[in-house]
N, C-alpha and C positions, 0 to 999 in steps of 0.2 A: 612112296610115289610123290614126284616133285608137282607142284600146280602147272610145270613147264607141260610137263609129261602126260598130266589130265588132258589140260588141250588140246594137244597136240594126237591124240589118242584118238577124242572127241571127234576133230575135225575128219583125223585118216577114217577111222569105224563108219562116216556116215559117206564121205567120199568115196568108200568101197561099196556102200548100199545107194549108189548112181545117184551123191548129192553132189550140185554143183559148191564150190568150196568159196565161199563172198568173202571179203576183206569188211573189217567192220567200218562202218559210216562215221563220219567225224561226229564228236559233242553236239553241234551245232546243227538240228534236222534239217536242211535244206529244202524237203517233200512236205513240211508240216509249220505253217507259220506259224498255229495256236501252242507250241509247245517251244519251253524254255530250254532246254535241255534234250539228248536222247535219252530216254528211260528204262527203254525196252530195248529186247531183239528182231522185236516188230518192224519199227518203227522207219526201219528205209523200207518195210516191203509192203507198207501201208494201202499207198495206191493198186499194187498190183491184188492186194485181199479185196481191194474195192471194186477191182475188176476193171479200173483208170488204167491201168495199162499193162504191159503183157511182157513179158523177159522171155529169153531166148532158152530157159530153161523151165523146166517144172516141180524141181527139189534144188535147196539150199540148206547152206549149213554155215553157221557162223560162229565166231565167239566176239560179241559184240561189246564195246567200251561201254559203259552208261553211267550216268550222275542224277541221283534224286537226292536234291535237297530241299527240304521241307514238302510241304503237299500232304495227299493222305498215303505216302508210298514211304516216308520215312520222316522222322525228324529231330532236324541239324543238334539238338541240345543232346539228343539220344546218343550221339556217335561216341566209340570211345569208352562209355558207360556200360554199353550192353554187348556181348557176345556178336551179336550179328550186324548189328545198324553199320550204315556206313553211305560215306558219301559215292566216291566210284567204287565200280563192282563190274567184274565180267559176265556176260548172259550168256551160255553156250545155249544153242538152240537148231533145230532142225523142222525145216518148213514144208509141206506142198500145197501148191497153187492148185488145185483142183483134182489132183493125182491121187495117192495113196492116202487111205483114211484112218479111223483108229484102229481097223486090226494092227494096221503094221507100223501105226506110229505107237501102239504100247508093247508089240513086239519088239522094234527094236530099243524100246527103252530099257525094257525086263533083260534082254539082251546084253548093251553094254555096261547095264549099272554089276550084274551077276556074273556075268562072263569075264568083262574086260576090265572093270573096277573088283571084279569077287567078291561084292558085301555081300553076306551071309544071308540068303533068302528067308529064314525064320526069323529076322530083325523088320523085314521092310512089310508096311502097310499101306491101305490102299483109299485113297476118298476117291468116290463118285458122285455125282446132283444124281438126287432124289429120283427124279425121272426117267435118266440115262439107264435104263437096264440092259441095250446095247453092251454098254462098255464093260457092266459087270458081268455081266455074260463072257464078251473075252477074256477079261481077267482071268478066269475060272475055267476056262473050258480052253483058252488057249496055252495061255500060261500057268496054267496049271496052280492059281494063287489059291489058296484056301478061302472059302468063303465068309472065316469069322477071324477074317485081316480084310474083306472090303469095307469101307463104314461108308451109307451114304446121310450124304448132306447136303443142307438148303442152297439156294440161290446166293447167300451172303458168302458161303465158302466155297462152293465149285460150279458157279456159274458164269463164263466172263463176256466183259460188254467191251466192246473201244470207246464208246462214249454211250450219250442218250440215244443217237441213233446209227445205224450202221452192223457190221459182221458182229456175230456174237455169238454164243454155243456154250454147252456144259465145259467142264474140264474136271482133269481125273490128274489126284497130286500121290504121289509117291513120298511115303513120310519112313524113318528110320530109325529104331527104339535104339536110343543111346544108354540106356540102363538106368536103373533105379534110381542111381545117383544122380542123378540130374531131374530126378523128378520135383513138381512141386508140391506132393502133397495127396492125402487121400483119393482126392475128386481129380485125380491127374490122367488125362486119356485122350484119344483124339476129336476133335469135335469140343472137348469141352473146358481148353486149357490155351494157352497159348505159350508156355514153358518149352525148354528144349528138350527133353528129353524124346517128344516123340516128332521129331523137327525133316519140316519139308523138305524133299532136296531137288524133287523136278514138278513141272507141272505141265501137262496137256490138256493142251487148250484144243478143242472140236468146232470148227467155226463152221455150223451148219443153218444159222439164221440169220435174215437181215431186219433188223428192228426198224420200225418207223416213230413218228413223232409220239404216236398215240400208245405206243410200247407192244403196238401189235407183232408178233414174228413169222414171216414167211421163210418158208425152207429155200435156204442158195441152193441155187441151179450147179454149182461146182462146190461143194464144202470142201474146206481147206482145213490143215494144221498147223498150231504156229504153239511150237514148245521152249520153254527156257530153265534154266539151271544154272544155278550160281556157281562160277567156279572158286568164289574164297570159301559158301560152304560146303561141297561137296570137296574142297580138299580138306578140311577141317577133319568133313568124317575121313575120309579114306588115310589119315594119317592119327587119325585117332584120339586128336586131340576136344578140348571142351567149347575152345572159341578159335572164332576166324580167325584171329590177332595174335594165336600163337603157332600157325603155321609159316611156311619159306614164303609165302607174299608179303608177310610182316616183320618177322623174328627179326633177320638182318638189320635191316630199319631201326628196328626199334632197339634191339642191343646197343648199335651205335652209338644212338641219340644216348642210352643210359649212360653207359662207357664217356662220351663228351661231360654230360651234365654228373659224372659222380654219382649214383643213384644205382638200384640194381631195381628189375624187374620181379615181379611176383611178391613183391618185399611189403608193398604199401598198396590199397587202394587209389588213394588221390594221387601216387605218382604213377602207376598203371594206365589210368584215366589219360590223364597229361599226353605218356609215353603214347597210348594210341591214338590220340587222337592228330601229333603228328604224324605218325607216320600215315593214318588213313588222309588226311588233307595234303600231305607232299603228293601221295599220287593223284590225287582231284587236280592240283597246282600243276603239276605238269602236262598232265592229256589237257586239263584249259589252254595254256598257252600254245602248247604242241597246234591247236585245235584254233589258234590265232583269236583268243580272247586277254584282254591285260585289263588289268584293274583300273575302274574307273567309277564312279558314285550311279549307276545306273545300268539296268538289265542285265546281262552277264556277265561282265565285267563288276559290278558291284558284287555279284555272287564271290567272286573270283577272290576280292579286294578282305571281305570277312572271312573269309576260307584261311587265306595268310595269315591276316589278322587274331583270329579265334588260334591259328596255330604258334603264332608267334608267343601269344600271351601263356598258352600252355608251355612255351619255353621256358618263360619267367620266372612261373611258378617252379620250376626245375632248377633254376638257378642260372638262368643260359642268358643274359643278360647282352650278348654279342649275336649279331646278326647268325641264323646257322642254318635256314631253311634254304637257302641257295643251295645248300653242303646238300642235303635230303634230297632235292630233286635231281640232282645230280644218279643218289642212287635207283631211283626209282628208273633211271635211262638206263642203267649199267642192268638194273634187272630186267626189264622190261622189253628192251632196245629190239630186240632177236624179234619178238613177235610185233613191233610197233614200230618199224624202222624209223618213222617221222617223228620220233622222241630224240633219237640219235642227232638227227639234221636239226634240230633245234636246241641243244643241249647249251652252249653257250648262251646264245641269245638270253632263253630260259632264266640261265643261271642267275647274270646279269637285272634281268628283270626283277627276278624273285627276291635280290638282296638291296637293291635299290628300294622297294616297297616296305622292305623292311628297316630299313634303316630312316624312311618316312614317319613309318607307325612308330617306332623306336619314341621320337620326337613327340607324337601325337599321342604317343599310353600313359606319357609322361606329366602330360597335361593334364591329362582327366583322371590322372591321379590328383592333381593339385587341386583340379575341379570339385573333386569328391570331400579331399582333406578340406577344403575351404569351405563346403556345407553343411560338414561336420560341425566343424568348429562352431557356422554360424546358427545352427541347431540348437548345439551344447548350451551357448549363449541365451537362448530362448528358451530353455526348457522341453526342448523336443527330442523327441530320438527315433525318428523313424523317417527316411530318405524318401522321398514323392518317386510315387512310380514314373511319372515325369521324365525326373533326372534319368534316374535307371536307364530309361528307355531311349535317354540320348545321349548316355555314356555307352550303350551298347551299340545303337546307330552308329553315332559319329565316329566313337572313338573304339568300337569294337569290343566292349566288354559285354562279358557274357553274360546275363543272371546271376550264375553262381558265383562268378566273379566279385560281382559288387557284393553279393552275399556275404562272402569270403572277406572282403578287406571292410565292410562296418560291420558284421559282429564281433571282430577283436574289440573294435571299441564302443561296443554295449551300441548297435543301434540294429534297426530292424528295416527292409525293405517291403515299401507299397506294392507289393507281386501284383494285386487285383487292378491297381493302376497303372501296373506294368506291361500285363497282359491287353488292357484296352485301347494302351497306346502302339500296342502290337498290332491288333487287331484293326487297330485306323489306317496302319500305313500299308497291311498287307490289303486292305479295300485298295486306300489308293493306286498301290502297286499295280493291283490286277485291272483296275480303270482305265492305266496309262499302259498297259502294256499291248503290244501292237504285234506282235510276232516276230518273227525273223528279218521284217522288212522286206519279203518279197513279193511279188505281187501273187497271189492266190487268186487263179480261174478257176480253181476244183468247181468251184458252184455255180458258174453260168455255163460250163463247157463239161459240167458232170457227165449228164445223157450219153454225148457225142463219145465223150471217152470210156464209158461205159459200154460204148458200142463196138467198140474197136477201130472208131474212123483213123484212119492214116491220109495223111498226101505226099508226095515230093516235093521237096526241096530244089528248084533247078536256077536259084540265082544263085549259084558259083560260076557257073558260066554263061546265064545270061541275063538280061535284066527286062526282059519283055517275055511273056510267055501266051500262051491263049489256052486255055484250058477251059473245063466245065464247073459250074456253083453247085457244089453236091451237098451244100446245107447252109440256110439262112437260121439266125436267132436272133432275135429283138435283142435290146442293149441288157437288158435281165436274166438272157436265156431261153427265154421261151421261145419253142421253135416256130417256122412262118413259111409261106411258100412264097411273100414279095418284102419288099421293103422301098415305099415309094419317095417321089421328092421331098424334099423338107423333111427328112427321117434317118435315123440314124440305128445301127445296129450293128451284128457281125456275119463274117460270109468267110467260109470255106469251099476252098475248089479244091479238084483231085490233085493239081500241080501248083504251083505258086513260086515265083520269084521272088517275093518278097522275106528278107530274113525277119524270124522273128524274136523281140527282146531277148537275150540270155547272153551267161558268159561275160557279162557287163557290156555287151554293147546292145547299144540303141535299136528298136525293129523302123526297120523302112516304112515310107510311107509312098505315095503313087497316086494312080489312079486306075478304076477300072471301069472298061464299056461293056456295052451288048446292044444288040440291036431295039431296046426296048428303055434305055436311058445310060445316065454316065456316073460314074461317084468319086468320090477321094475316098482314099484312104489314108484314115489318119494314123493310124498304127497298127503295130505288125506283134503278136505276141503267140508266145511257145504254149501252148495248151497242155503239149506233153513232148516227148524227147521225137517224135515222128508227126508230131500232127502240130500244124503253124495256123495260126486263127487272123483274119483283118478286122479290123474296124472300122467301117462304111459309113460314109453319110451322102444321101443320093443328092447330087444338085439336078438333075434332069431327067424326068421321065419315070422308070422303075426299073430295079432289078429282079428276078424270078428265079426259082430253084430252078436247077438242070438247062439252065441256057449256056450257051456257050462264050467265055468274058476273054475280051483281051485286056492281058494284066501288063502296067508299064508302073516298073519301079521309078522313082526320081532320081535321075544317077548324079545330078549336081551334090544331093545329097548324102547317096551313097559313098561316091569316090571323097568327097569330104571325112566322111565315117573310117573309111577306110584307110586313109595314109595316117586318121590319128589310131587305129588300132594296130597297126603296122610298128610304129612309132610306142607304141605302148610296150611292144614287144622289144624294141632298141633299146626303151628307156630301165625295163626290168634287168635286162643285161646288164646294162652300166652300169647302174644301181649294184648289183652284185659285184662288179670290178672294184668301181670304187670303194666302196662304205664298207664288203665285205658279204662271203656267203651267207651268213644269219639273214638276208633281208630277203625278207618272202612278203608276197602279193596276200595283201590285207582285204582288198577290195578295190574296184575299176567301175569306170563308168568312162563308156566311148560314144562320144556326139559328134556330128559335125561339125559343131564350131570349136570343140576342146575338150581334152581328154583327162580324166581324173585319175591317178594312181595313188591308194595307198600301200604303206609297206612298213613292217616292222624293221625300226632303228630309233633307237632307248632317244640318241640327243638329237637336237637341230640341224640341220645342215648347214656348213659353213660356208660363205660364199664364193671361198675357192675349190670348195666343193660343188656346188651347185653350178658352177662355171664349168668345170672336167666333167659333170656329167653331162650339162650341156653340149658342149664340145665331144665328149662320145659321140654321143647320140648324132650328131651332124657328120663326126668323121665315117659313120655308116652310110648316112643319106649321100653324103656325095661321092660313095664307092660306087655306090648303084647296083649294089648286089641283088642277084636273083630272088625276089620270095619264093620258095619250094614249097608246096602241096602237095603231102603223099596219106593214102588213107593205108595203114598200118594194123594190123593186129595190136591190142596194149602191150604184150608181151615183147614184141619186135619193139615197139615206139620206147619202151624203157630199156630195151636193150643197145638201143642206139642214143639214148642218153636226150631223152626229150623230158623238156621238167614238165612236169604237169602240177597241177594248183590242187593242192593237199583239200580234201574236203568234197571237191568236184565231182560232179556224177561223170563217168566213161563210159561209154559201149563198150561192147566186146571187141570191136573195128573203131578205132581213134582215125581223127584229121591232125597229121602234125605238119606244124607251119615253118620250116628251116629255112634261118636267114645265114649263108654259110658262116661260119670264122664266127657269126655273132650271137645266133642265139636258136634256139629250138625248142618248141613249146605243143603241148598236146590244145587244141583250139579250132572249135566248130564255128569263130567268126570268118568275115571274110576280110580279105585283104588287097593291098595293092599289088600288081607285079612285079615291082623294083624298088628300092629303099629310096633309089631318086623320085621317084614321084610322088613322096611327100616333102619335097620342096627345100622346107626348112624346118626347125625346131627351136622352138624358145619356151621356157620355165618362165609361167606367168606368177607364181608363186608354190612359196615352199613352207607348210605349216604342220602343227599337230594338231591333229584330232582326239586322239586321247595320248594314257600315257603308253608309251614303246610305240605308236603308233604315228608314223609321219604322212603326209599329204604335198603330191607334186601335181599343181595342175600346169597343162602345156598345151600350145596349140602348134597346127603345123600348115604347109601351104598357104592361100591367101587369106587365113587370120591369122598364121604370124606376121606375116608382112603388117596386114592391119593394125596388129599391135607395136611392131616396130614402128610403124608410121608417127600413130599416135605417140608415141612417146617420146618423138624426135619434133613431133609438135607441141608438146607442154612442154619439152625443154626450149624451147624457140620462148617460147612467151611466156617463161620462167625468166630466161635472160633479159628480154625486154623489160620486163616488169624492175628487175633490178639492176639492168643496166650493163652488164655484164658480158664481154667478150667472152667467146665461145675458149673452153676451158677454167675460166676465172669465176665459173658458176659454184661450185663448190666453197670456193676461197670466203663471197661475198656473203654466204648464207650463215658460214661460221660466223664471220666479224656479223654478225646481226644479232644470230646466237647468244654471242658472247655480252652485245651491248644488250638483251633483255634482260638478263640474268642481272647485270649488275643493277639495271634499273629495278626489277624484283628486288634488289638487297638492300637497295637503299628506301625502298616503298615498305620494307618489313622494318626496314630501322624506325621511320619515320612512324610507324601502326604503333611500333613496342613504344615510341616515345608516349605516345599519345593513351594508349592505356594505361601505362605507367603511370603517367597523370591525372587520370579517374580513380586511377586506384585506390591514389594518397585522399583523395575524397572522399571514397568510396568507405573507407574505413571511420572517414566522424560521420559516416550516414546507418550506422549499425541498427537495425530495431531489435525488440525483442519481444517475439510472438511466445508468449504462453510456455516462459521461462526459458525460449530456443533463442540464441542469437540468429540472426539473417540477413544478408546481405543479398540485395535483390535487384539489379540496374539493368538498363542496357546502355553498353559503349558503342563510343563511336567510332567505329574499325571496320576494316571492308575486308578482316581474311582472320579463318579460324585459328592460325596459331599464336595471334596476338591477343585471341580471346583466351588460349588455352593457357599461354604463358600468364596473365595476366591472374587466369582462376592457383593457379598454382601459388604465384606470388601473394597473394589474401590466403589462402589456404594457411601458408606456411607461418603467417602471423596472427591467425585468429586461433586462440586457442582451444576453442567450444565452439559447432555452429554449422549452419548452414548457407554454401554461395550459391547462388542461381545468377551467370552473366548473360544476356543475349544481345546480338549485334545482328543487323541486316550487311550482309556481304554480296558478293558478286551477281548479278543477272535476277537480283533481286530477291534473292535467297535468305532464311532469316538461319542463324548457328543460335545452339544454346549450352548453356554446359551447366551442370549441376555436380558440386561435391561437397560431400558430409564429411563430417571428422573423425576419427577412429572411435572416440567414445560414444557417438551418438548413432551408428552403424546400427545396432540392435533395433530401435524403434524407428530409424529412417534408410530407407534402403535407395540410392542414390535412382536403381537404373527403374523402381517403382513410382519417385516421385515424380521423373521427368515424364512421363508417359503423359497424364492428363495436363500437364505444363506443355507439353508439344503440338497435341493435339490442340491447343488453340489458337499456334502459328498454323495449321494444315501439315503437321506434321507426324513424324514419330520416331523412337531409339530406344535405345539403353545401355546398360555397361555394369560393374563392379558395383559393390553396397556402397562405395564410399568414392565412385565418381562414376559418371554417366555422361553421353553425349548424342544431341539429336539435332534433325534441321526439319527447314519446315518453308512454307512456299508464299507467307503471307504475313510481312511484317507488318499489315494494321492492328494484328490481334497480340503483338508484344505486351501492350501495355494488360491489355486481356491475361493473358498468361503469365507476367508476374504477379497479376493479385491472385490468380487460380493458385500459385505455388504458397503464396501464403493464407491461403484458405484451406489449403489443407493440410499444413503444418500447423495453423490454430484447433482443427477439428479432430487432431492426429493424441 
């Protein structure tokens, strides 16, 4: 039975027991700021177990994507090494919100593992928590389990928590005697091993308590179910094999990869290893990018970056010496594509990305190869043989080697690695990691508008078609949350009414702001934000008098505001278009941000935009605006909306009933913002600039109606008084700015003739001024030169003639800035280390650097302390 086939199986068997059938959440949790990744099967249905809000159903079923790398859920060294670890993994799972309990969620477990998988009921065993006698009761009396196949056990193995506080409940795991073979040994059983032979394959989870801070647990008023199942191990078992890695999620992959690299499978450990560890990181690689993440030195993207990386380098070790992981993700779409169609729609882009990266790293493995051979050597020199956990730790950082890597390439030459200083310079950056890390970047109301949502509060929505409403205050909170029945002048808070015109933050556009009265005072509102997908929260601050629960407010959106907001989110929608015409399908919406004064769009495409690029999409986007096309507003089932070919932004939460925005001929989009009526009444369109933000990722900001004009204006005025300035009739601006150009450069070339002549000249001095410290030669001055490559030439030029020794030059340069240079000579490397001496030498210009054993370079902010710092360099060459 293929893994297609599990799923697939999985999904129909629970969709026949009345489960609504979810599409899995992207990588990226949008519900969960505290979380890097998706982990779970949970994890989109979070809120609704929290009882935050409420879906149109009461059973689901999913086979969810998920990435755990590192954490206490797996870790990244482990992958590839052991039968099961791995970075992505599918979670088949099936849930109820308050519906059906554990009779019938281990009924139909027992059901389709025996029925519809057929494993052999005298193989499968059974853990329950200690206290759950509920569950072992059904076991036993439902399903008819044998009682000495239930094993119970503690809190640490079937008790689950979502965090410190919140839903939590026993859980009852399904484990599956894989035979003798696989045992580890005498003392091998369940409960008291963690070997495969008696290896978990589902696990129900009973969520019938909510914990608070104190760890007290009160019984939820609705207990729910939320179960998961690995679909790489449960194909494992059902095909019979020992390890996930040699099933059809793998095999192909990994054949491949042997077949390319010369190599066969099952033949070696360390090439096994190698083998799986690409092929489990080609598919992490692709669901990231798929999932609009690219490598970049920070939060997922950084994951992404060592992901490649760690697999590239296991190519190496293969012999694969030529970029090949673009080749792998490739397949990972060809298999995959059918259930994850957004792998398909990405496949180039993908590809392109993934080989670019590597052919980066390529460049960068190769360095910190040389970094390593060059520490070696200056070890061997020394009498040492053991690599600072240090380095390790920033050959693995920087350059992506793993531990065993570095392992690997200095025990051929008798050296040994500081693990324990390895591990603590792990251990610093994962503090740091987790100090800097901020979530998803989106704003989380979960905990001032908890209660509210808890409650089930709802309002409507009624600025699509108007921007003035009068409705009632059906809930005051201070600005913390806490509820209130007033909120007086001079105060500030938030206010919910049953109706409200005001949109709030999401979908990248900006929330309204307004005002609102009553007959008891008046307020602004400063902002407008989504608490949940039905209920819109204000931000109040009363200038007069007070406002009260249950009074009656008349609400007035800012519409100067609004219709600003509006032609540039309109325009957003033009510009996504073009985007796609010109540059190509591959370019998907990265990220947006819609304001009144101007609109941000990001979008994957690898290079820069060219300026005659950025002109034709300009020019799009305008040849719309003055068509004057109808904007269309139709609310659609999702079914109809993708059947009529509305894109919708991969990752995005949908209702079961979409808003799609069709601009005819141009463009069509699933979108709960609001718009203008006509592509003419956004005016104009001008590209105020076109950058990257990371890499594959580009950035257009644009404004439209009267801030482009504003911008146009302005720029038509700094070219005015650009002209003036240099005299310059209108078109001969250009012309006058080259010849200016051109005359500084050569003024530069003759000011650097003029530097070289003049060090040149100290130099020849410089040499009968030679002392000698404590059998060291030295050469200690400073020149007088205003630019460092007259210092650097000049240090080269003494270099090359001194044949034993040490130079130290510094010069005061530009804006009062002091350069230094320091270089040793090949023999004296061992006992003076260039980029060590300069450090307390810099530090008493106010400075600081370093460089190579046998040259260094630093600056510094205080050239009174020069004379300071050259006897500092020969103090500690005497004391050296």
């Amino acid at each position: 039975m293929k893994a297609s086939e599990i799923r697939e199986r999985f999904l129909k068997f629970f969709e026949e027991k009345e489960h609504t059938v979810i599409s899995s959440s992207s990588l990226v949790p949008k519900d969960d700021p505290t979380l890097l990744f998706t982990n779970a099967g949970m994890v989109q249905f979070k809120k609704t177990f929290l009882g935050q809000e409420k879906r149109a159903y009461v059973r689901a079923t999913t086979s969810q994507k998920c990435l755990r790398v590192g954490g206490k859920h797996n870790d990244l060294e482990n992958v590839g090494r052991t039968a099961r670890h791995h970075t992505f993994f599918e979670m088949l799972g099936n849930f109820s919100f308050g519906d059906y309990f554990k009779e019938d969620a281990i009924k139909f477990c027992w059901e389709f593992l025996t029925e519809e998988l057929k494993l052999p009921k005298d193989k499968l065993y059974i853990t329950i928590f200690n206290d759950d006698d509920e569950a072992g009761e059904i076991w036993k009396t439902v399903v008819n389990v044998s009682p000495d196949r239930i094993y119970k056990l503690g809190e640490k193995e079937n008790f689950w928590t979502m965090g410190d506080t919140g839903p939590c409940g026993p859980c009852s795991e399904v484990h599956i005697d894989q035979g003798e073979n696989m045992s580890c040994g005498p003392n091998c059983g369940i409960g008291k091993c963690d070997c495969d032979r008696y290896l978990e394959i589902w696990n129900l989870v009973f969520m019938q308590y909510d914990q608070d801070e104190k760890g007290n647990r009160v019984p939820l008023p609705r207990p729910s179910i939320d179960t998961g199942m690995g679909l790489e191990r449960i194909t494992a078992v059902c095909q019979g094999v020992q390890s996930n890695y040699e099933t059809d999620l793998f095999q192909p992959m990994i054949q491949a990869v042997a077949k390319k690299a010369g190599v066969k499978y099952n033949d070696d450990t360390e090439i096994d290893t190698a083998l799986q560890v690409i092929a489990d990181h080609s598919r992490s690689i692709a669901f990231l990018i798929t999932d609009q993440i690219l490598p970049s030195n920070e939060g997922r993207g950084y994951v992404l970056r060592r992901l490649i990386r760690r697999a590239f380098r296991f190519g190496r070790l293969l012999g694969l010496t030529d970029p090949f992981l673009h080749e792998t993700v490739k397949m990972v779409v060809a298999d995959m594509g059918g259930q994850f169609p957004e792998l398909k729609d990405n496949k180039d882009f993908m590809a392109r990305m993934v080989r670019e990266e590597e052919e980066r790293f390529s460049q960068t493995l190769d360095k910190g190869l040389i970094i390593l051979e060059d520490e070696m050597e200056a070890l061997r020199q020394d009498g040492k043989n053991t690599i600072s956990g240090e380095l390790a730790f920033k050959l693995y950082d920087t350059f992506g080697f793993p531990l065993d890597i570095v392992n690997d390439v200095t025990e051929k030459h008798g050296f040994t690695v500081d693990e324990v200083g390895f591990k603590a310079a792990m251990l610093e950056q994962k503090t740091r990691a987790k100090k800097a890390w901020k979530g998803s970047g989106e704003k989380d109301t979960t905990v001032i508008f908890r209660s509210v949502l808890e409650a089930g509060l709802k309002n409507q929505f009624t600025g699509y078609g108007e921007l003035v409403t009068e409705s009632r205050i059906v809930n005051i909170l201070t600005e913390d949350g806490q509820h209130t029945e007033r909120i007086t002048q001079g105060e500030g808070g938030w206010m919910i009414t049953a109706a409200t015109p005001f949109y709030g933050e999401s979908g990248g556009q900006m929330g309204d702001s307004g005002q609102v009265g009553t007959l008891t005072g008046n307020a602004d509102i400063l902002e407008s934000v989504k608490a949940s997908q039905d209920l819109t929260a204000c931000k109040i601050f009363v200038n007069e008098g007070e406002l009260l629960l249950d009074q009656e407010a008349k609400l007035e959106v800012n519409d100067e505001i609004r219709v600003a907001t509006e032609r540039n989110h309109t325009a957003t929608h033009l510009l996504h278009a073009s985007l796609r015409k010109i540059l190509g399908d591959h370019v998907k919406q990265s990220g947006s941000l819609v304001g009144p004064n101007r609109l941000r769009f990001d979008f994957t495409h690898i290079a820069a935009m060219t300026p005659e690029e950025v002109r034709q999409v300009e020019n799009e986007v305008n040849r719309a605006i003055l068509a004057s096309t109808a904007v269309d507003v139709q609310e659609l089932t999702s079914k109809e909306a993708v059947e009529k070919g509305a894109t919708a932004l991969f990752g995005e939460k949908y209702g079961d009933v979409v808003r799609v925005v069709d601009i005819a001929g141009e463009s069509m989009e699933l979108c709960g913002g609001t718009h203008i009526k006509s592509t003419g009444e956004a005016g104009t369109f001008v590209i105020l600039s076109e950058s990257g933000v990371a890499a594959g990722i580009r950035r257009i900001e644009a404004a439209t109606g009267w801030n482009s004009l504003a911008f146009l204006q302005g720029q038509r005025d700094e070219l005015s008084k650009s002209q003036d300035i240099l005299r310059a009739a209108p078109g001969q601006l250009a012309d006058k700015i080259a010849a200016l150009v051109a005359q500084t450069k050569e003024l530069t070339r003759k000011n650097d003739q003029l530097q070289a002549k003049l060090a040149s000249g100290a130099g020849a001095d410089l040499m009968g001024s030679i002392e000698e410290i404590g059998g060291i030669k030295v050469i200690a001055a400073k020149l007088e030169v205003t630019n460092v490559k007259a210092l650097r030439d000049q240090t080269d030029a003494l270099k090359s003639k001194l044949d034993s020794g040490i130079i130290c030059l510094m010069a005061e340069v530009e804006d009062n800035k002091v350069s230094l240079i320091i270089a040793v000579t090949k023999d004296l490397t061992s006992r003076f280390k260039a980029g060590a001496l300069i450090k307390p030498v810099a530090a008493e210009v106010g400075g600081g650097g370093g460089g190579r054993p046998d040259m260094a370079q630093a600056g510094g902010t205080d050239p009174k302390g020069i004379d300071k710092a050259l006897a500092t360099l020969k103090k500690v060459i005497a004391e050296s």
